[in-house]
C-alpha positions as CSV (number, residue, x, y, z in Angstrom):
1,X,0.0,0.0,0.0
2,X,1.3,3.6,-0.9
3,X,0.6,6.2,1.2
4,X,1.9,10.3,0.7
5,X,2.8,12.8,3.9
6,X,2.3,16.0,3.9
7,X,5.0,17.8,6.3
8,X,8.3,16.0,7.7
9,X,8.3,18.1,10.8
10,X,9.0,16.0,14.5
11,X,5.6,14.5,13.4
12,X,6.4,14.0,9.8
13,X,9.6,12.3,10.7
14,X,8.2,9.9,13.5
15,X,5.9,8.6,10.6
16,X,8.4,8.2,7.8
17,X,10.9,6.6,10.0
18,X,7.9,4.0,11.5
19,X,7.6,3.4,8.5
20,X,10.3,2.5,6.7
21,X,11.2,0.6,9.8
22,X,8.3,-1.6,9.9
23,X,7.1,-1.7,6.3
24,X,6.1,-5.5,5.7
25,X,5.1,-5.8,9.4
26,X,2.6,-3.2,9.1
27,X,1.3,-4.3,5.5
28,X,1.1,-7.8,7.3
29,X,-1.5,-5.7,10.1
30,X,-3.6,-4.3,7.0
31,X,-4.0,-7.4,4.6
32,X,-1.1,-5.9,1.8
33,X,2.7,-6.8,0.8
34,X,4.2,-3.4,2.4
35,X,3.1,0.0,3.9
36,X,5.3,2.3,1.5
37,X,5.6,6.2,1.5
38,X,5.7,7.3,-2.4
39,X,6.3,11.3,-1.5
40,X,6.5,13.7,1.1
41,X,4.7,16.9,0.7
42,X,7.2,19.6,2.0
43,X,8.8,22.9,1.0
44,X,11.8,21.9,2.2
45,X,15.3,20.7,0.8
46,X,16.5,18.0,3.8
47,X,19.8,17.2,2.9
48,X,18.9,13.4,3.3
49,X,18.9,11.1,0.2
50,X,16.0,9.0,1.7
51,X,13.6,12.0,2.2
52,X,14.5,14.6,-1.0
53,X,14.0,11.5,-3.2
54,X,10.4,11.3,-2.3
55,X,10.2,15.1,-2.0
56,X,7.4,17.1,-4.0
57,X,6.0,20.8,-3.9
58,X,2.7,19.8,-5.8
59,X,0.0,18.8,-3.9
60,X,-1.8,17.9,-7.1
61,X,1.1,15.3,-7.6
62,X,-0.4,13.6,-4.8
63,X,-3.6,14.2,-5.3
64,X,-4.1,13.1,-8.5
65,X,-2.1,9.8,-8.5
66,X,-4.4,6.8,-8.0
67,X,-1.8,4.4,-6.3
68,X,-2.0,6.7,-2.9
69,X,-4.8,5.5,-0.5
70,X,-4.4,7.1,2.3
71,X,-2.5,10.8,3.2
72,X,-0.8,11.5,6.5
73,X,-1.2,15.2,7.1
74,X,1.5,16.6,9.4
75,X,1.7,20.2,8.9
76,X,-0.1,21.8,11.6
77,X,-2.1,24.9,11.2
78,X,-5.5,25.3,9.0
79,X,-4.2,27.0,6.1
80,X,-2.6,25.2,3.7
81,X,-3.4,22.0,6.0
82,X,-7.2,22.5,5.4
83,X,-7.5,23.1,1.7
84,X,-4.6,19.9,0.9
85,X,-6.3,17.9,3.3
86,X,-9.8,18.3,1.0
87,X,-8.0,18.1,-2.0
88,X,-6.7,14.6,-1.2
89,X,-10.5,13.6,-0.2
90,X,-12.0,14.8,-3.3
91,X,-10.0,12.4,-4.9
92,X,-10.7,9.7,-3.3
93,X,-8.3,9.6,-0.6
94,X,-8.7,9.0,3.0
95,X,-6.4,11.7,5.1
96,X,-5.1,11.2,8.6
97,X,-3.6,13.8,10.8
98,X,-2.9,14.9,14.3
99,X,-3.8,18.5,14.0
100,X,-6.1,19.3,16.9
101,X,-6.7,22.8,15.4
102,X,-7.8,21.3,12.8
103,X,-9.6,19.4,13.9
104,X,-11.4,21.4,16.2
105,X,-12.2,23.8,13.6
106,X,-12.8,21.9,10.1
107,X,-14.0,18.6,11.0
108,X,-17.4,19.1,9.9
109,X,-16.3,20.1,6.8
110,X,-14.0,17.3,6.1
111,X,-16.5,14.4,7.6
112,X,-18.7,15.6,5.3
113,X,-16.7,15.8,1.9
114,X,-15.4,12.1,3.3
115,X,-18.6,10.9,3.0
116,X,-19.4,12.2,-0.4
117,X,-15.8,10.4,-1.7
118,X,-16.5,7.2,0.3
119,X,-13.2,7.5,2.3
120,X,-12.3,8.3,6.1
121,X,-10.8,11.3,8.1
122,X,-9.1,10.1,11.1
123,X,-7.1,11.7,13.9
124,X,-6.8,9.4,16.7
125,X,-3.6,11.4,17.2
126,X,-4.9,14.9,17.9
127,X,-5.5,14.0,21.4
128,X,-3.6,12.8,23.5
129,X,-1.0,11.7,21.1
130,X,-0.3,8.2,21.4
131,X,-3.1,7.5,24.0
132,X,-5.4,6.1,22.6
133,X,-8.8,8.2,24.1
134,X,-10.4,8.9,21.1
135,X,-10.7,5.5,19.4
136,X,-11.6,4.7,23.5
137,X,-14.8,6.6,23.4
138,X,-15.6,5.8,19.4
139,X,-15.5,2.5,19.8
140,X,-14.8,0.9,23.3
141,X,-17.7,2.9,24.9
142,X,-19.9,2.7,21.9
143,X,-21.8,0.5,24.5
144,X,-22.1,3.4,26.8
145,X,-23.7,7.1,27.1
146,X,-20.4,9.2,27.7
147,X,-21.8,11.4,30.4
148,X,-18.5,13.5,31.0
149,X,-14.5,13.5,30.8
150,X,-12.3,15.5,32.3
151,X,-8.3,15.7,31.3
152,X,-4.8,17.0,31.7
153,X,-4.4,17.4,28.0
154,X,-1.2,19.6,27.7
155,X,2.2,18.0,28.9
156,X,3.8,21.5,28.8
157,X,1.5,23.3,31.3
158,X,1.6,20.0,33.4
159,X,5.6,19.9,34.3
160,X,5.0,23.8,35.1
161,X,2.4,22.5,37.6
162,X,4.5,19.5,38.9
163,X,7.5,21.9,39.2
164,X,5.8,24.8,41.2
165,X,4.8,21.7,43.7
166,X,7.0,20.2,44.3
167,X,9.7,22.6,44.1
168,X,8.4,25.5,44.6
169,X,9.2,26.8,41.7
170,X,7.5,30.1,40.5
171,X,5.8,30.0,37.2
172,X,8.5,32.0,35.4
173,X,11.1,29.5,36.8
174,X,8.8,26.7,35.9
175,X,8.2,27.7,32.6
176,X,12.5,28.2,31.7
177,X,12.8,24.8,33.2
178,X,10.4,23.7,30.6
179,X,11.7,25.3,28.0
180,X,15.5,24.1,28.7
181,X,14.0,20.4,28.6
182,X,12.2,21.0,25.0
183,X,9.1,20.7,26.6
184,X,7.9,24.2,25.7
185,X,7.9,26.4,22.9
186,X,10.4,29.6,22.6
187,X,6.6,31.6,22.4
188,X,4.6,28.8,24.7
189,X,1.5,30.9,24.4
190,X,-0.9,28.0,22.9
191,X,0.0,26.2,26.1
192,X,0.0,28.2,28.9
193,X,-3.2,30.4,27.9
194,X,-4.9,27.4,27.4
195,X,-5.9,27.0,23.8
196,X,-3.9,24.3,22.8
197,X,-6.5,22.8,25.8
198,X,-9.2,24.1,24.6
199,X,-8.9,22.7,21.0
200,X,-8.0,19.3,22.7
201,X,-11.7,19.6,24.9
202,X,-13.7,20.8,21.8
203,X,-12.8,17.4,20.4
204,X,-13.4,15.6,23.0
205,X,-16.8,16.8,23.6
206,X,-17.8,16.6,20.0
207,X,-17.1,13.3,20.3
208,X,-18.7,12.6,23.8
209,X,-22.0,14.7,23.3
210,X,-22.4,13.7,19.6
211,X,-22.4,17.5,18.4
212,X,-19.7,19.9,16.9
213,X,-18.4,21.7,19.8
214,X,-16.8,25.0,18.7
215,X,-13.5,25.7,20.8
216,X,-14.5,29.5,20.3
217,X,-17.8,28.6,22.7
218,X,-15.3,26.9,25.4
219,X,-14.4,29.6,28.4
220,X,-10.6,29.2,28.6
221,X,-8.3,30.3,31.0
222,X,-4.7,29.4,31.5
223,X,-2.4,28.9,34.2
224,X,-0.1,32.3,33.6
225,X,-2.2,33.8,37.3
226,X,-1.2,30.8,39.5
227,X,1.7,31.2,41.8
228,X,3.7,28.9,44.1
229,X,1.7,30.4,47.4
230,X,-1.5,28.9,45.5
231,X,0.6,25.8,45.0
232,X,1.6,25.5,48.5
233,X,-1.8,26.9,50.2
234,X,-3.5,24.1,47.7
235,X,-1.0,21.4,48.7
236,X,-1.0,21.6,52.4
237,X,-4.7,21.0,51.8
238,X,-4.0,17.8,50.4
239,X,-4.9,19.1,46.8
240,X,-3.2,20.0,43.9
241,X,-3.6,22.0,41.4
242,X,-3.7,21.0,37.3
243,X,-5.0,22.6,34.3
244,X,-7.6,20.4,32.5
245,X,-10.1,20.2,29.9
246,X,-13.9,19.4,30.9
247,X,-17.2,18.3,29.5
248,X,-20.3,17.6,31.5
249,X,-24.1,16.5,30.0
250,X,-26.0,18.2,32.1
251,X,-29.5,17.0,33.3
252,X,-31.3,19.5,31.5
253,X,-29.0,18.2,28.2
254,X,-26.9,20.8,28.3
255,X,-23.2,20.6,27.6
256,X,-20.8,22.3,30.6
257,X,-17.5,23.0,28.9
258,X,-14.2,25.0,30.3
259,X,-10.6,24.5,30.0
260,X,-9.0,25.8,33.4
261,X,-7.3,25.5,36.5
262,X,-8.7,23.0,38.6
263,X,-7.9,21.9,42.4
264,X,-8.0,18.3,42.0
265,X,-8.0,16.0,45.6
266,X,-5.0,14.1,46.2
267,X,-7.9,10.4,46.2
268,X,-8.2,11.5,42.4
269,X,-5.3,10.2,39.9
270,X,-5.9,13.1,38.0
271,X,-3.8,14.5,41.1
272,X,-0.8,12.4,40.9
273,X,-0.4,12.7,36.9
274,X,2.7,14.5,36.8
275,X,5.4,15.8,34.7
276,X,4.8,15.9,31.1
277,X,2.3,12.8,31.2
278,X,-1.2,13.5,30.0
279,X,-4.6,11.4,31.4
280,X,-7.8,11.4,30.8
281,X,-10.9,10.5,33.3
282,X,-14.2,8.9,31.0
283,X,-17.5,8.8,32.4
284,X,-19.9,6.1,31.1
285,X,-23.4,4.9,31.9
286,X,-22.4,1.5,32.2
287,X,-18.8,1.5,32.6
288,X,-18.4,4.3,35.1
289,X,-15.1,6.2,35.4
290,X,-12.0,4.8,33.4
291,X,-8.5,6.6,33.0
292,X,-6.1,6.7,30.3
293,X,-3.0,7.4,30.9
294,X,0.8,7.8,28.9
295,X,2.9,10.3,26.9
296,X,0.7,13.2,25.3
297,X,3.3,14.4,22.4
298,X,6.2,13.1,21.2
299,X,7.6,12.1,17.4
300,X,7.0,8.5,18.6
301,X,4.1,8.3,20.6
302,X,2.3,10.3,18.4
303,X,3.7,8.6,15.1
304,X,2.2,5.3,16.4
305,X,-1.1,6.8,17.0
306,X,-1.3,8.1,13.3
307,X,-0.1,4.5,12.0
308,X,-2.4,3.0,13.6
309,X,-4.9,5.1,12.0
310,X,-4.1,4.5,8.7
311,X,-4.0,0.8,9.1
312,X,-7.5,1.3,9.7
313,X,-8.4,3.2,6.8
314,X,-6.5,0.4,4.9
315,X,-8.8,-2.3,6.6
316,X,-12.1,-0.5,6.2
317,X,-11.7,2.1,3.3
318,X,-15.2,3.4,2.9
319,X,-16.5,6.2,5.2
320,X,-17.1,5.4,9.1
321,X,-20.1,6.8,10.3
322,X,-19.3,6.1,13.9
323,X,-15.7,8.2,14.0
324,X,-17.6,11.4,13.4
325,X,-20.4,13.4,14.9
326,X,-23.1,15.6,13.6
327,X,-23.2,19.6,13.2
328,X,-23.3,22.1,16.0
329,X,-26.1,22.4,17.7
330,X,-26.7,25.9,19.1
331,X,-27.9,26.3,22.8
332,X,-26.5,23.5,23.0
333,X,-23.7,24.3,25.2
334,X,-23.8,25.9,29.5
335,X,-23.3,29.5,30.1
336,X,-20.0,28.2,32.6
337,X,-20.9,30.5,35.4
338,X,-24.2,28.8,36.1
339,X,-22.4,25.6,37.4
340,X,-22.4,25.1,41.0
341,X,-19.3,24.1,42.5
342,X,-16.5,25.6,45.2
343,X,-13.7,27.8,44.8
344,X,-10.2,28.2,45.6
345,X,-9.8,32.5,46.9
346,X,-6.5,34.4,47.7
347,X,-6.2,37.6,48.1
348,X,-5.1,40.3,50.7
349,X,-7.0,41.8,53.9
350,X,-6.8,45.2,55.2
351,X,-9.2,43.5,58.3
352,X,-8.0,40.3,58.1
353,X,-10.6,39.7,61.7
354,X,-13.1,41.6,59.4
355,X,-12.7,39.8,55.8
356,X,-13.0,36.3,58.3
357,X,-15.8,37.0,59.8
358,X,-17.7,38.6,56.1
359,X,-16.4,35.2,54.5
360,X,-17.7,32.1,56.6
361,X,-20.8,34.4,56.9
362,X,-21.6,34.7,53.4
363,X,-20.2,31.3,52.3
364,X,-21.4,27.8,53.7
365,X,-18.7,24.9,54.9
366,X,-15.7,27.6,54.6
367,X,-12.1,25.9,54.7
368,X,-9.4,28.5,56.0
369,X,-6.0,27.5,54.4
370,X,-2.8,28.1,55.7
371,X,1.0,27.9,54.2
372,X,4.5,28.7,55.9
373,X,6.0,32.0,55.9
374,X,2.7,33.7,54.2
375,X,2.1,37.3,54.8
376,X,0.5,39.0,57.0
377,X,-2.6,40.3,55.0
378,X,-2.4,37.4,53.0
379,X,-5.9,35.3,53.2
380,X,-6.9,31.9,51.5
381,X,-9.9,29.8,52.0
382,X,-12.1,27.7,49.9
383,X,-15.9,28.8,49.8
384,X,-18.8,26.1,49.8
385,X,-20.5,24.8,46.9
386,X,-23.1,27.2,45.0
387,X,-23.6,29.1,41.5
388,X,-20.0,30.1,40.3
389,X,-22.4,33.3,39.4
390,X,-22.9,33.6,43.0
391,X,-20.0,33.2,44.6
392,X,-18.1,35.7,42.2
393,X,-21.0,38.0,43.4
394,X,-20.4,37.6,47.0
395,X,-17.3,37.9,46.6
396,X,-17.0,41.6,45.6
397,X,-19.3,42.2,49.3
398,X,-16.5,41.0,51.3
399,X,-15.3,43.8,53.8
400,X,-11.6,44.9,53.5
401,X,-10.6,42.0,51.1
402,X,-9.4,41.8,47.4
403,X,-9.4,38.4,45.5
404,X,-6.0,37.9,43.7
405,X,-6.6,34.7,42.0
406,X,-9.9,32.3,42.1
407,X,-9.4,28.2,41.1
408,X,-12.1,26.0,40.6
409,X,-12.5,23.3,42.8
410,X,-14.4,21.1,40.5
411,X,-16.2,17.8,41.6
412,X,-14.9,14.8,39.2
């Protein structure tokens, strides 16, 4: 079987060299002779004998030649990525790629023009890289209503976490240490404002609520605010604190989504994923709560997961009408401050006696937290459970205190 990628980034370069590694073991998987890449789609010059050879600048090259089954897009972005990838299904190709942007933004697009061509769109990799939690909740819990998930999606914003913890790091400190190991970018903005996240969660709850969930309609937050007192303050009450994704049905039918901080409780295992790992939490009617757990990026991890996805396409090439969802549904999803849950306050008292005295009046089951060596003025409690509405509105009627930074303290 001949396949064609588009992009030899790290991505690119995981798949060509899995490859051409494991050719006749991976056409043994699919029913063929060989897995073979006939060109790579790249602007590029490489230097390398193995990759210029296949090298074109023409998508149309790959496009239109009818021994390519199946295209491996690995550029990143939505422009070029989108219009390549439709050119490729109008012609009777199935694509796969790990672009959660894209994803997130043009999948009903593409499932759409993949059913007109009879071929698939898959991108088991956009998630989680080589975990595999996508083809989890499209197949595995096809047996199952997924009532909600709830992840640590980005390994970059996840060692900043882990270091302010357990080091005591500050996020600036944090976020160099990342940076020295690789782990973030020299502009890490996608990951530590949250929207790398939040295009991870918009798939994720497209697939979980059956509807196109549009990353624009997902409050997002990032973890730039937190600082090591929150991390201390939040670990001495056996807590920690992570950024993750999550997607609720709501009784009503309504979908809660938001990608933010989150104190998790040390019982969860949500709370002990640290480093770069990522982990997903699945909720199922039947099956309950089950975790997946590994490496979230990577050339390999994520090479394998995109493999794997086009040894499906090779087994079953027509369309898939279960790896796909329908179109948005509007109303669909929760205005986020009407979910009731607690939250996570610090911030500084002029009447410390005073602010005390306001706060466990105005909010029920207060828990006063404590760290070494905090200031004087300093103050930070976690409020009882009601309307995040509410409590942002209480709040602001608290004598001689200003809130510095507000977490979530969601129940999973």
């Amino acid at each position: 079987m001949k396949i064609a990628l588009m992009g030899c980034g790290t991505v690119g370069r995981g798949v060509f060299e899995t490859v051409r590694e494991l050719s006749a073991v991976l056409g043994a998987r699919c029913g063929r002779d060989c897995v073979e890449i006939k060109y790579i789609l790249d602007k590029r010059t490489f230097g390398e004998p193995a990759l210029d050879a296949l090298t074109v600048r023409d998508v149309g090259i790959i496009a239109g030649d009818p021994e390519i089954e199946v295209v491996v897009e690995a550029m990143g972005g939505t422009h070029p990525a989108f219009e390549f990838c439709m050119a490729c299904l109008q012609n009777g190709k199935s694509v796969v790629t790990s672009n959660k942007q894209l994803v997130a933004e043009k999948a009903e697009t593409l499932f759409e023009t993949a059913k007109k061509h009879n071929v698939q769109f898959r991108f088991g990799a956009s998630v989680c890289g080589g975990i595999p939690v996508l083809r989890t909740m499209f197949y595995s819990m096809a047996g199952n209503e997924i009532t909600g998930f709830a992840g640590i999606l980005n390994g970059t914003t996840n060692f900043i976490l882990t270091k302010m913890i357990r080091e005591q790091a500050s996020f600036d400190g944090a976020l160099k240490q990342a940076q020295a190991h690789g782990y973030a970018e020299a502009d890490p903005s996608d990951d530590i404002e949250g929207r790398d996240t939040c295009r991870k969660t918009a798939i994720l709850a497209s697939i979980a609520f059956g509807t196109h969930t549009d990353p624009d309609g997902i409050h997002t937050e990032g973890i730039t605010g937190i600082t090591a007192a929150d991390a201390a303050y939040i670990d001495g009450a056996g807590s920690r604190i992570k950024l993750l994704g999550i997607g609720e049905k709501q009784p009503d039918g309504r979908i809660y989504t938001i990608v933010a901080p989150a104190v998790v409780p040390a019982g969860r295992i949500l709370a002990d994923v640290e480093g770069v790992f990522n982990a997903v939490s699945l909720y199922g009617t039947k099956v309950g709560e089950i975790m997946l757990y590994g490496p979230g990026a990577g050339k390999d991890a994520t090479a394998s997961a995109v493999v794997a996805d086009v040894l499906d396409c090779a087994r079953t090439p027509g369309f898939d009408p279960v790896y796909s969802w329908e179109t948005k549904q509007d109303g669909r999803l929760m205005p986020y401050q009407e979910k009731s849950l607690r939250l996570y306050v610090r911030g500084n008292a002029g009447d410390k006696a005073a602010a005390l005295s306001d706060i466990r009046e105005a909010f029920e089951d207060v828990t006063v937290l404590t760290r070494d060596n905090a200031p004087q003025n300093e103050l930070a409690f976690i409020t009882g459970k009601a309307p995040e509405k509410t409590l942002s509105l209480l709040l602001t009627q608290i004598r001689s205190f200003v809130p510095a930074v507000k977490i979530r303290c969601p129940e999973l």
